[in-house]
C-alpha positions as CSV (number, residue, x, y, z in Angstrom):
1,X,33.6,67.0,13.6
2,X,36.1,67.9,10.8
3,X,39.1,69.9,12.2
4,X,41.5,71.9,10.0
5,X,45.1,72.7,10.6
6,X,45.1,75.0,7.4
7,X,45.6,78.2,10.2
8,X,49.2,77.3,10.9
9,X,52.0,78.2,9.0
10,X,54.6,75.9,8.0
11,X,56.5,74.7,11.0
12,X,55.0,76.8,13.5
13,X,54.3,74.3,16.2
14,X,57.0,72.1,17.2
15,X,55.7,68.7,18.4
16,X,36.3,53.9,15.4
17,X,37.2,53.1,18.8
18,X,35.5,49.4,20.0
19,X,31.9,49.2,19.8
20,X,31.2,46.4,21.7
21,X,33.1,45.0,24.6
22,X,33.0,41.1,24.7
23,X,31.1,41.2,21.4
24,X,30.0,38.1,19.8
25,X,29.1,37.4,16.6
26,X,26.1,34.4,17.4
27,X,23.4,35.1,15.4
28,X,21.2,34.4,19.2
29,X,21.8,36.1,22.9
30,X,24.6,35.3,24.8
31,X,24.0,33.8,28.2
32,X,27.1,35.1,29.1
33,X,27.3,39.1,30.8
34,X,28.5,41.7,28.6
35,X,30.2,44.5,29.0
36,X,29.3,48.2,26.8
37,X,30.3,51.2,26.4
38,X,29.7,53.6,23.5
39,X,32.1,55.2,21.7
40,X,33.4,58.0,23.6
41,X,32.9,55.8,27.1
42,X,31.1,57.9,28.9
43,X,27.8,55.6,28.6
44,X,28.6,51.9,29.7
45,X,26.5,49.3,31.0
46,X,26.5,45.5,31.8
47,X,23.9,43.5,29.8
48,X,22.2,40.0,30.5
49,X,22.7,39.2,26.4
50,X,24.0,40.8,23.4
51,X,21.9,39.0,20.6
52,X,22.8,39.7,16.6
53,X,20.4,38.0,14.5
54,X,21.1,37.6,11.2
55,X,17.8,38.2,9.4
56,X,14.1,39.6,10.4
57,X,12.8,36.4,11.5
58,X,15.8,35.3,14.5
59,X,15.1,39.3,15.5
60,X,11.3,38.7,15.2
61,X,11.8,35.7,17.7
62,X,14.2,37.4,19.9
63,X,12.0,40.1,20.5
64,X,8.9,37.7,20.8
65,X,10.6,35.7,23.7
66,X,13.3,38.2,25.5
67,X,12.5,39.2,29.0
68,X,13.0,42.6,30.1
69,X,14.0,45.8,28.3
70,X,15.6,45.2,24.8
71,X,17.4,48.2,23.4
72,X,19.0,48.0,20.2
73,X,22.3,49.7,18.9
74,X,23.7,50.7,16.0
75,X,27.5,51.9,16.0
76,X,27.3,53.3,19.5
77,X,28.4,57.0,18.6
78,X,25.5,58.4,20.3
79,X,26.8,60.2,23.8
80,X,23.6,60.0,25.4
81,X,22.2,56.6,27.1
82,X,19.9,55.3,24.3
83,X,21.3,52.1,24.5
84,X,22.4,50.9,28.3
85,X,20.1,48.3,29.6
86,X,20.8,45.5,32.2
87,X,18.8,43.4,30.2
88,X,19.2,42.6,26.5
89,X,21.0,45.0,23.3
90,X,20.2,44.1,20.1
91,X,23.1,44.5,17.5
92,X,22.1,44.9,13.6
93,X,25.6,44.1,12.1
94,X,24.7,41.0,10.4
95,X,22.0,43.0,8.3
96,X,23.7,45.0,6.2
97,X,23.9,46.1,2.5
98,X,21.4,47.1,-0.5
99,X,18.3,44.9,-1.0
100,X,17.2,46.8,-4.2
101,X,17.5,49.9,-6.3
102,X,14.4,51.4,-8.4
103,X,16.3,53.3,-11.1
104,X,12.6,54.6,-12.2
105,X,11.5,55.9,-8.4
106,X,15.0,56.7,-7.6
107,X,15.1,54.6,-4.3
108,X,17.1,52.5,-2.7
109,X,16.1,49.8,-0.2
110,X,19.0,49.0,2.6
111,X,19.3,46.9,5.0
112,X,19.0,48.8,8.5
113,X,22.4,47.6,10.0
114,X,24.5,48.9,7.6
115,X,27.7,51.8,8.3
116,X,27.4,54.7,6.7
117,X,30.9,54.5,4.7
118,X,29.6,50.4,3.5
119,X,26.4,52.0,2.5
120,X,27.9,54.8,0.0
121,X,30.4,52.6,-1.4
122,X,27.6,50.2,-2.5
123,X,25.1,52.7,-3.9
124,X,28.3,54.7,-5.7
125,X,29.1,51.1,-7.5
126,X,25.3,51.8,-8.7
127,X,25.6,54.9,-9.8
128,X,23.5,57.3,-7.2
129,X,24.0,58.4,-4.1
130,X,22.4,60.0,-0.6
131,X,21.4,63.0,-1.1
132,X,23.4,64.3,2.1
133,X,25.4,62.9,5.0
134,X,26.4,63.5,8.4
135,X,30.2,63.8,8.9
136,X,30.9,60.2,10.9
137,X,31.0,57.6,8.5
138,X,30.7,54.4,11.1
139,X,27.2,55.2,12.1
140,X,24.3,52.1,10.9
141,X,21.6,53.8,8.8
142,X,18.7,52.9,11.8
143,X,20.7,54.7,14.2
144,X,21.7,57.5,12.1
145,X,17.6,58.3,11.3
146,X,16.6,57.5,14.6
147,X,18.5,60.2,16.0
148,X,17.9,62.7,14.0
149,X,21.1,63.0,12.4
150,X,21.9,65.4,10.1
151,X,25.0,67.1,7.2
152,X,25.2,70.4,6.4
153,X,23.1,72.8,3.8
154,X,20.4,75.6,4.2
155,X,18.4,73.8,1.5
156,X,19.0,69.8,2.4
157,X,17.2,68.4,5.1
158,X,18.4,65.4,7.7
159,X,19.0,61.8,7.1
160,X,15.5,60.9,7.8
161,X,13.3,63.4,5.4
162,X,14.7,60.6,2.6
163,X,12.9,57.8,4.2
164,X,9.7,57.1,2.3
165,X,8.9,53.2,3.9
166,X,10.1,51.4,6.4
167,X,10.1,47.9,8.2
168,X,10.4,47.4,11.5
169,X,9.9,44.3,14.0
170,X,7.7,45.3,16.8
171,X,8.4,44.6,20.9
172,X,5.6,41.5,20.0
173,X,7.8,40.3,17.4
174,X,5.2,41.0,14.8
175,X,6.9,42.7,11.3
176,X,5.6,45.9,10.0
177,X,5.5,48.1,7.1
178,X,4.8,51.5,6.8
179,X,5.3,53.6,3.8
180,X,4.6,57.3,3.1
181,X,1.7,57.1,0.8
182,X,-0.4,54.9,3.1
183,X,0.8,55.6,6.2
184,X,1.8,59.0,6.4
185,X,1.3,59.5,10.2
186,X,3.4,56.4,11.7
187,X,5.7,57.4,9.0
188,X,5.8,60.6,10.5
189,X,6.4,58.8,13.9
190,X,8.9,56.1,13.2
191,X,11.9,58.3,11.4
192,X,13.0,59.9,14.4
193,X,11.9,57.3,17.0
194,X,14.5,56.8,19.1
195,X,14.5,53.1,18.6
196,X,11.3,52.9,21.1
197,X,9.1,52.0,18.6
198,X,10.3,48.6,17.5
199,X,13.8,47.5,15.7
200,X,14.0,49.1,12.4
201,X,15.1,46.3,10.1
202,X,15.2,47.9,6.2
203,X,14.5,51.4,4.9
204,X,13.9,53.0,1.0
205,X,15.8,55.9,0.9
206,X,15.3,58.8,-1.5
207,X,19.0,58.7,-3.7
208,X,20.0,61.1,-6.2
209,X,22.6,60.7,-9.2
210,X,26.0,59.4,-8.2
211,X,28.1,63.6,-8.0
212,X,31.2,65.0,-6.9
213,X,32.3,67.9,-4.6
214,X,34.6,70.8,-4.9
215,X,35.2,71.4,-1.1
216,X,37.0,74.9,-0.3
217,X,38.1,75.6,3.0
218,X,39.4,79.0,4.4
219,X,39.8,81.6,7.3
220,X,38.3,84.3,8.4
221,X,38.2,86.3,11.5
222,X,35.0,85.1,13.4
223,X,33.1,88.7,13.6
224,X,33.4,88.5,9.9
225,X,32.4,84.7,9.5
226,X,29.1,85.5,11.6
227,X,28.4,88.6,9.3
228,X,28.8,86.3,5.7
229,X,27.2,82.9,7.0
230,X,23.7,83.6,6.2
231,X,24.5,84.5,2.9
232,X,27.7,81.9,2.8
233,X,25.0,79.2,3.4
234,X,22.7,80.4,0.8
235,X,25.6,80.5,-2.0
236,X,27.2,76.7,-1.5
237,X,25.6,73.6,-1.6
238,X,26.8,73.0,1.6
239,X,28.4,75.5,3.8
240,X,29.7,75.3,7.7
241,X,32.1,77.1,10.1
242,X,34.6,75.7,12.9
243,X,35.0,78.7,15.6
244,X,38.7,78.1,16.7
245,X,38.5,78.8,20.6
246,X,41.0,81.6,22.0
247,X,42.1,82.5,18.0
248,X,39.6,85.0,17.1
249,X,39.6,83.0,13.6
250,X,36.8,80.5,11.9
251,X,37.7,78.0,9.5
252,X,34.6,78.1,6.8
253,X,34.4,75.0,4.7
254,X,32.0,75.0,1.9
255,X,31.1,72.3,-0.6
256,X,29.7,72.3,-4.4
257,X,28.6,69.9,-7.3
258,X,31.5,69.6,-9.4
259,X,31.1,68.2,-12.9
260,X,35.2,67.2,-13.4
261,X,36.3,64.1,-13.3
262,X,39.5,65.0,-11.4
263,X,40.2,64.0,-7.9
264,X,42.1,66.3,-5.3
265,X,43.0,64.4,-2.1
266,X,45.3,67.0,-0.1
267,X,47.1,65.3,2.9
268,X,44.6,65.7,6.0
269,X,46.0,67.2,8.8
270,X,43.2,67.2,11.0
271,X,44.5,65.7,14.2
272,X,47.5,67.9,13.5
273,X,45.3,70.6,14.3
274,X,44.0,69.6,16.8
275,X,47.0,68.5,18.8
276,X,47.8,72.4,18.0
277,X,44.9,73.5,19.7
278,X,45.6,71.8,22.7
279,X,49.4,72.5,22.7
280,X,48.5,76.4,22.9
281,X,45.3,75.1,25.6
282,X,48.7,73.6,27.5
283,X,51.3,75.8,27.5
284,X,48.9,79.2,27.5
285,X,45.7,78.6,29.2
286,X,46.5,80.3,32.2
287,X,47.1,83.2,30.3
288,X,43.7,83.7,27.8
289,X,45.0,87.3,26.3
290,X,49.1,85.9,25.6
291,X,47.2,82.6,24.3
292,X,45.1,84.6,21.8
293,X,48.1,87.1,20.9
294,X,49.9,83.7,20.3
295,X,47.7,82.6,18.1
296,X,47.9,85.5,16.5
297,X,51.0,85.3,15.4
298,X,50.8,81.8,14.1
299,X,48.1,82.0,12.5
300,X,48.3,82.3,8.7
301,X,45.5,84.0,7.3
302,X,45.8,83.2,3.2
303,X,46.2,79.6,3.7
304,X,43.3,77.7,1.7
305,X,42.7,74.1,1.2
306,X,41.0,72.4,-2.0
307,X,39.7,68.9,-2.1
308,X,37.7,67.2,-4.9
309,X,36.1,64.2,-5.0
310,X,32.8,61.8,-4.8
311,X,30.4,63.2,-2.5
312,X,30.8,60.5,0.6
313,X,34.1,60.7,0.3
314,X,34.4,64.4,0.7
315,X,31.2,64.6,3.3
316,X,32.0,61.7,6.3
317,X,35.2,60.3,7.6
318,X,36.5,58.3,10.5
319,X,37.0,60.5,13.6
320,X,40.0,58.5,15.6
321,X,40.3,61.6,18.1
322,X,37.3,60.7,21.1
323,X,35.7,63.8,22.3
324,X,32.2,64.0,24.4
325,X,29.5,66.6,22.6
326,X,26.4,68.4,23.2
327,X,24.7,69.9,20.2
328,X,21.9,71.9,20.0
329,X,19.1,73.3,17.1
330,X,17.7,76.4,17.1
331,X,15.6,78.3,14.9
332,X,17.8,79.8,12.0
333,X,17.0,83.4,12.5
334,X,18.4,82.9,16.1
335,X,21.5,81.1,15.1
336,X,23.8,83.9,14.9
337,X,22.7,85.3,18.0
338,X,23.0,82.2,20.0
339,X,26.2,81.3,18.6
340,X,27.8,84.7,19.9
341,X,26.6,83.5,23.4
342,X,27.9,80.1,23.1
343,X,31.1,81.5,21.7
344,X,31.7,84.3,24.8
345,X,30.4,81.5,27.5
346,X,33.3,79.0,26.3
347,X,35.9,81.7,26.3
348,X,34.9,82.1,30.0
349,X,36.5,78.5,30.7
350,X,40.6,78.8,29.9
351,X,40.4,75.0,29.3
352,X,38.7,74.8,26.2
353,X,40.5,73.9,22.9
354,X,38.5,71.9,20.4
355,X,37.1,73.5,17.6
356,X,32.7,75.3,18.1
357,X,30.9,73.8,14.9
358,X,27.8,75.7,13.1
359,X,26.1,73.9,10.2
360,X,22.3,74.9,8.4
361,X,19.4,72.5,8.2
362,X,16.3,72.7,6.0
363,X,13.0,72.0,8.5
364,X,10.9,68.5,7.9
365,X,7.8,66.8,9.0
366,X,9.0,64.1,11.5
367,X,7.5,64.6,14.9
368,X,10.5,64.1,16.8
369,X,12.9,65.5,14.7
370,X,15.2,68.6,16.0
371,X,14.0,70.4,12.6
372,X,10.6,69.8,12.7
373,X,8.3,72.8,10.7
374,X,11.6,75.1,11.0
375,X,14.8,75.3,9.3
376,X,17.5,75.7,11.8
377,X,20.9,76.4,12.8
378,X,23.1,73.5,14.3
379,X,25.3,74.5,17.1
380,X,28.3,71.8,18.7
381,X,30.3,71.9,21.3
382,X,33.3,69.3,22.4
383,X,35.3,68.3,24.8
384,X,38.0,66.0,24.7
385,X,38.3,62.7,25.9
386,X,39.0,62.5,29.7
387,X,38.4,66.2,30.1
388,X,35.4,67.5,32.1
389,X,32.7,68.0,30.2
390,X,29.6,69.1,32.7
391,X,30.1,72.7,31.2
392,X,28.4,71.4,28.1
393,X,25.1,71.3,30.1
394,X,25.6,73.5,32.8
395,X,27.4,76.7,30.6
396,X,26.1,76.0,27.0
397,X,22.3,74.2,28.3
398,X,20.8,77.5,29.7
399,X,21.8,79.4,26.1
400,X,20.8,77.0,23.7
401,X,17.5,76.8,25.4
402,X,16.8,80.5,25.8
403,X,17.2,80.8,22.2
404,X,14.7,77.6,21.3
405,X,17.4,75.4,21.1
406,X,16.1,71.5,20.1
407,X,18.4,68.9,21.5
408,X,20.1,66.4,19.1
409,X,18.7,63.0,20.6
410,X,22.2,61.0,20.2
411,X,24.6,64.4,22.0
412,X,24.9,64.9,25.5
413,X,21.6,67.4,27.0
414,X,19.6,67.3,30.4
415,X,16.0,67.6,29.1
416,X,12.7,65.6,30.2
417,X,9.4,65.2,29.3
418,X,8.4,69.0,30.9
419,X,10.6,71.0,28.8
420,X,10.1,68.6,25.6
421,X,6.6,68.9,25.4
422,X,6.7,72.2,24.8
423,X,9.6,71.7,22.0
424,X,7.7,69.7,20.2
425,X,4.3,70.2,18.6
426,X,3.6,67.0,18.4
427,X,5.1,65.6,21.2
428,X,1.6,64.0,22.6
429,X,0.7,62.3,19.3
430,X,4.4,60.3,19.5
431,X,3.6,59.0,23.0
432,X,-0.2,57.7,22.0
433,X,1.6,56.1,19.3
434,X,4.8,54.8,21.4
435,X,2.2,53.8,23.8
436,X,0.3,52.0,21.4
437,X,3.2,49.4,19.8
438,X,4.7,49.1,22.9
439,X,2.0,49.2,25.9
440,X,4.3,47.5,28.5
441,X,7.5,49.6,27.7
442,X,9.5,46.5,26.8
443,X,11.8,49.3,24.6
444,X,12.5,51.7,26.8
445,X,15.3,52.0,29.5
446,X,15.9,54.7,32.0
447,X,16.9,57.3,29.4
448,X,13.8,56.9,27.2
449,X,11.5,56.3,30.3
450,X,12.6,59.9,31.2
451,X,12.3,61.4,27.8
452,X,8.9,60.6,27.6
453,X,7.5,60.8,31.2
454,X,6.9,57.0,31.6
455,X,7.1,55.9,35.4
């Protein structure tokens, strides 16, 4: 989530994490028990082993003679439990990096344990780049596809439409590969898998020319931002809105190819911001109308922020704040009306303070993903670190779902196999194939096991 202070004027208030607990690098398991949790702490879970091979063949033997459920992790920002197992997690940190760039094809084959912000640098120093990116830069590239995980841009799809082959190391320990041409269906499968399909150890990756960004960032009253997004979205590369809770204000950040070789890097006062927000939250949330009026009056309309840069730099960051999230997909011709809802059901709850984010996604082909045959509206909601956060299930759950809302695998939702069925067209053909490279479930914990209605 990228927060803005731009809304405040000058002087008007007064006043990632660990991965891996007990984390080893040994390129086999530990004996030893070992403490996880994921980023924002709200999944943990004590593990027989944490293994981290170093190549494809210590994973393929791993896998071949571990007991149990293995679950592998990536950078462990994923708020739901895709990863807690009492048996073994599989860490990809030692297989990182670029294995190979086809100028001709424009692909680039990397290495499936490699963080976001590693992976840019190296394919920049090449001269190309992702053709989009999500806004966390820690994530590992398997665990970023696998989930589903997305940027912003009416016209640019997810992460995982880029894919065109991968490898992966089945629960047998035998190594696959799959590309799109000859394999178009377990292709279709295996980008949005979940990690229950095997351990995804490289992917080639659509990449486009190495490009800048001109990023403008600006306020609006929300009943005007909701009016101008549609056609917001369709003018800029990239376009997205932060709803400021208990302001009456959005902050609209957009984002365009810019041909000059000039960089911009304002100051970022993101956490600023933020610790704004929850000032107001502090002092006023007792008192909803004087917190608004408040607001009100510190809030300075005309301020404007510019930043220009390369691409990754502009698109994914570190977030140091820790929050919890639910976030939620629906059909893009619903996304203004289901925002509207989300929006007046979080003003119902005087506690609230961080920032309501709506991005646009172009629809793709992978069975599980949250954009499958639809382009969509993306719809997330925090709360901070500590703070209850049932609310995103309970409140926001019943909404997003009225209005065909499509979880995102890797934030917080309460869905099973019943509801997901119906989400997903090809829901059925996923399991026969889950069902096929993993017959005894040797991938799948509790989480997965109730995802896909496997006793």
């Amino acid at each position: 989530m990228k927060q803005r202070r731009l809304f405040l004027k000058a002087g008007a208030m007064a006043a990632a994490a660990g991965l891996l607990v007990g984390r080893t690098h040994a390129a086999q398991a530990q004996t030893r028990t070992i403490r996880w949790k994921n980023w924002s702490e709200v999944q943990q879970c004590q593990a027989k082993s944490l293994a981290t091979p170093a190549d494809e063949q210590a994973l393929a033997d791993l896998l071949r003679n571990a007991t149990g459920t293995v679950r592998c992790v990536g950078a462990g920002h994923s708020f739901t439990p895709l990863v807690p197992t009492n048996d073994t997690i599989v860490s990809l940190e030692r297989m990182h990096g670029v294995l190979a760039h086809d100028k001709s094809a424009m692909t680039a084959t990397l290495r499936a344990g490699t963080r976001l912000s590693m992976l840019s640098r190296q394919l920049d120093a090449q001269g190309v780049a992702l053709r989009n990116l999500p806004d966390i830069d820690m994530q590992s590239l398997a665990g970023a596809i696998s989930t589903g995980t997305h940027g912003t841009g009416a016209t640019i799809q997810a992460m995982h439409a880029d894919v065109t082959a991968l490898r992966l190391v089945t629960p047998q320990g035998e190594v696959v590969e799959w590309n799109q041409e000859r394999h178009p269906e377990q292709m279709a499968a295996a980008r949005v898998s979940l990690g229950s399909l095997g351990v995804i150890t490289q992917a080639t990756v659509r990449v486009v020319p190495a490009f800048s960004l001109h990023r403008k960032v600006w306020l609006r009253p929300i009943g005007e931002m909701l009016e101008r997004a549609g056609e917001l979205a369709a003018k800029h590369r990239h376009f997205e809105f932060y709803y400021l809770p208990f302001t009456g204000y959005a902050a609209a950040i957009a984002h365009d190819e810019y041909k000059g070789s000039d960089v911009l890097v304002p100051h970022s006062q993101d956490e600023e911001m933020l610790s704004d927000l929850r000032t107001l939250r502090d002092w006023l949330g007792r008192f909803p109308d004087l917190r608004r009026w408040t607001a009100g009056k510190l809030i300075d309309p005309d301020l404007t922020e510019e930043a220009k840069n390369r691409s990754w730099k502009l698109l994914s960051t570190v977030r140091p704040t820790r929050f919890n999230e639910t976030e939620y997909h629906v059909p893009r011709e619903a996304g203004i009306a289901c925002v509207r809802e989300i929006i007046a059901a979080l003003e119902k709850r005087n506690e609230v303070f961080f920032p309501m984010e709506f991005r646009f996604v172009k629809g793709d082909d992978a069975w599980l993903s949250p954009f499958y045959k639809r382009d969509s509206c993306s719809i997330a909601v925090h709360a901070a670190h500590g703070e209850a956060y049932d609310y995103l299930l309970s409140d926001l759950g019943p909404i997003f779902r009225k209005h065909g809302g499509r979880p995102h695998w890797g934030k917080l939702h309460n869905l099973g196999a019943k509801e997901l069925t119906t989400l997903y067209p090809r829901w059925n053909d996923f399991l026969a194939l889950r069902q096929q490279m993993d017959p005894k479930g040797r991938m799948l914990n509790q989480h997965l096991r109730t995802l896909f209605g496997v006793a």
